[in-house]
C-alpha positions as CSV (number, residue, x, y, z in Angstrom):
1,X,-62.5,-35.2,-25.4
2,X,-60.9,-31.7,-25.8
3,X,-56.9,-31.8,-25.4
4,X,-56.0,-29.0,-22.6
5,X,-53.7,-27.7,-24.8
6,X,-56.5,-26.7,-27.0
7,X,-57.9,-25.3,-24.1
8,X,-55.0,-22.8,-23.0
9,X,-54.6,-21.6,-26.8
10,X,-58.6,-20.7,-26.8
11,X,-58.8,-23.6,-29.5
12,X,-62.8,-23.9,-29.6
13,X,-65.4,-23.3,-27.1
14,X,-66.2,-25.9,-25.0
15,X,-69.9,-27.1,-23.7
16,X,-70.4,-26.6,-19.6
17,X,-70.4,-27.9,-17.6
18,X,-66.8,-28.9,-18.4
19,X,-64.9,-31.3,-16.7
20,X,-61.5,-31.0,-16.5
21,X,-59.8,-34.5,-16.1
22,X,-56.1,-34.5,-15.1
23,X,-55.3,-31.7,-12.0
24,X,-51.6,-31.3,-12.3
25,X,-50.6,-27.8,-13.9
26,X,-51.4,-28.3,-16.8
27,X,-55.1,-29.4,-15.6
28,X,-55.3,-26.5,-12.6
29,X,-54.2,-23.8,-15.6
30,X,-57.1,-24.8,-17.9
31,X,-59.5,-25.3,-14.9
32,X,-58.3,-21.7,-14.5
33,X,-58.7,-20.2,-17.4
34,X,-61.8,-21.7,-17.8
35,X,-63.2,-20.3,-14.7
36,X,-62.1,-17.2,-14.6
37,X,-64.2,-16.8,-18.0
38,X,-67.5,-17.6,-16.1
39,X,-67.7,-21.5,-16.8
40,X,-69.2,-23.7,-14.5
41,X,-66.0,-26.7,-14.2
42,X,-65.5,-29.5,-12.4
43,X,-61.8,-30.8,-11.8
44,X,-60.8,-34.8,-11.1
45,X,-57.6,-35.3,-10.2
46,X,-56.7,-39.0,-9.0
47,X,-53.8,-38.6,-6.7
48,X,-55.2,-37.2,-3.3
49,X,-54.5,-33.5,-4.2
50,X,-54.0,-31.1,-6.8
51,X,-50.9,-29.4,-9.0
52,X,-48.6,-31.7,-7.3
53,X,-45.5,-30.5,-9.4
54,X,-46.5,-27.2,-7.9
55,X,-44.7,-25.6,-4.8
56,X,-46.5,-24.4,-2.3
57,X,-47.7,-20.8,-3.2
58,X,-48.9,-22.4,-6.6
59,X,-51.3,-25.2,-4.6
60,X,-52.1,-22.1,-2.6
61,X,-53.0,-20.1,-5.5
62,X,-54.9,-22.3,-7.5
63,X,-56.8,-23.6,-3.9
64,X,-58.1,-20.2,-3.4
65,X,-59.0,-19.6,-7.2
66,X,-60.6,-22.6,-8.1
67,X,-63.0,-21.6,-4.2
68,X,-63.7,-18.1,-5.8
69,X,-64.8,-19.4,-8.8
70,X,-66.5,-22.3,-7.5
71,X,-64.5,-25.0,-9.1
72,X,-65.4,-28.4,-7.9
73,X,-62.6,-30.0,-6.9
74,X,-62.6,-34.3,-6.7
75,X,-59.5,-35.6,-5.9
76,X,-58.6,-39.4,-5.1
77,X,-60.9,-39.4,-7.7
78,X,-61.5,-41.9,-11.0
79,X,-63.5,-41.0,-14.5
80,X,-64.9,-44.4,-14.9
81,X,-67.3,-43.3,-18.0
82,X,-69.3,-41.0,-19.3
83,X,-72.9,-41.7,-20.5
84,X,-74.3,-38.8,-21.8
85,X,-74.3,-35.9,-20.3
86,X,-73.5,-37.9,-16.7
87,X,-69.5,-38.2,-15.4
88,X,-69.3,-41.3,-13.0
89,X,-66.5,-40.7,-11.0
90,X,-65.3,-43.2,-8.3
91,X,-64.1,-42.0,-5.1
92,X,-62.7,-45.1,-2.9
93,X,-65.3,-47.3,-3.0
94,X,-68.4,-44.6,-3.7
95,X,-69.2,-43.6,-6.9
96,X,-70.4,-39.7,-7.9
97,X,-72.7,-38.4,-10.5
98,X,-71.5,-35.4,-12.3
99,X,-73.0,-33.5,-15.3
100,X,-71.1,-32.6,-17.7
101,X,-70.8,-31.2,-21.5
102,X,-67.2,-31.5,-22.5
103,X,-64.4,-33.0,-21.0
104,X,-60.9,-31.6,-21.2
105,X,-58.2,-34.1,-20.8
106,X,-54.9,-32.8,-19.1
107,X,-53.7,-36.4,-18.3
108,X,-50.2,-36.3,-19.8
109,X,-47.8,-34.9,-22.0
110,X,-45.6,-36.3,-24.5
111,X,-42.0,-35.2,-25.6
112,X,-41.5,-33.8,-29.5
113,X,-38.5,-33.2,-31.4
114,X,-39.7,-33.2,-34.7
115,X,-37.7,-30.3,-35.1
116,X,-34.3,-32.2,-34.3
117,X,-34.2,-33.9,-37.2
118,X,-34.3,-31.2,-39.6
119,X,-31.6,-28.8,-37.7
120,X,-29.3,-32.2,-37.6
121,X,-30.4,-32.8,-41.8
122,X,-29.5,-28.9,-42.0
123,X,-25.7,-29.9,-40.4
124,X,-26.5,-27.7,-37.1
125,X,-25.4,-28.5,-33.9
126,X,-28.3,-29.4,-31.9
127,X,-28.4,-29.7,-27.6
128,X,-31.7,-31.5,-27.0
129,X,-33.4,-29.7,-23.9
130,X,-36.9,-29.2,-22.4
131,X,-40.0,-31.0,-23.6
132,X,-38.1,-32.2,-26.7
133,X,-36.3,-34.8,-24.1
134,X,-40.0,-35.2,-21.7
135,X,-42.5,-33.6,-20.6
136,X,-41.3,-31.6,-18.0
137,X,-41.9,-28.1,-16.8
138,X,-41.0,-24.8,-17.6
139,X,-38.1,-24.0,-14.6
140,X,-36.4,-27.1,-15.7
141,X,-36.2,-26.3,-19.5
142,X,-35.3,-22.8,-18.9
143,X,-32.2,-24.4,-16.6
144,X,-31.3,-26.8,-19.0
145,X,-30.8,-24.2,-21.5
146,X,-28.6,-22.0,-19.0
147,X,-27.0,-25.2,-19.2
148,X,-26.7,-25.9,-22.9
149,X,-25.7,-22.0,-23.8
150,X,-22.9,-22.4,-20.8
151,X,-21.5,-25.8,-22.9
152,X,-21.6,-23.9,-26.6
């Protein structure tokens, strides 16, 4: 499995078809990306639609790309395994045969502050913000940091 992240800093050159597993923005941007490059991809998500954390305009957008490009879309969808070069996915009770030759996984972030502890070692005063709390996206750190620079 290739992490996304590799994926969105061009980090090696994945095998198509490429399934993208995990739709939520992080999934939808390298489903993008990887698109709008020419690859054939196929996107599971496994809530009932895509880039939930998105507003509207950014479903929109990504809905309209991912049809241009001729993305497949599976949501309410399930990687059960992969054998081979064969995704099963499972749909509600059905399951669906996809080919694949790399899968990206976009399933979840998690939080990093490995920079904390050397600004508090280096006797600065630190407001932990952003991912370095959780995962979260990039409105919310930017408004947390409004926040910090208004407390200094």
């Amino acid at each position: 499995m290739i992490p996304s992240w590799d994926i969105l800093r061009s980090k090696g050159d994945p095998r198509e078809p490429i399934l993208v597993l995990g739709a939520g923005l992080v999934g939808c941007e390298a489903a993008d990306l990887l698109s709008e490059a020419g690859k054939k991809v196929v996107l599971v998500e496994i809530l009932p639609e895509i880039a939930t954390a998105g507003d509207a305009d950014t479903k929109a957008y990504f809905t309209l790309k991912f049809k241009k490009n001729k993305v497949e879309v599976f949501t309410g969808a399930t990687l059960l395994r992969v054998e081979g070069n064969t995704a099963i996915l499972q749909r509600e009770k059905d399951e669906t045969r996809v080919e694949v030759g790399s899968v990206v996984a976009a399933v979840g972030a998690e939080s990093s502050d490995g920079l904390l502890e050397e600004l508090v070692s280096a006797r600065l005063s630190v407001i932990k913000i952003g991912d370095c709390l959780q995962p979260r996206t990039l409105l919310e750190a930017v408004q947390e940091g409004f926040q910090a620079g208004r407390s200094i």
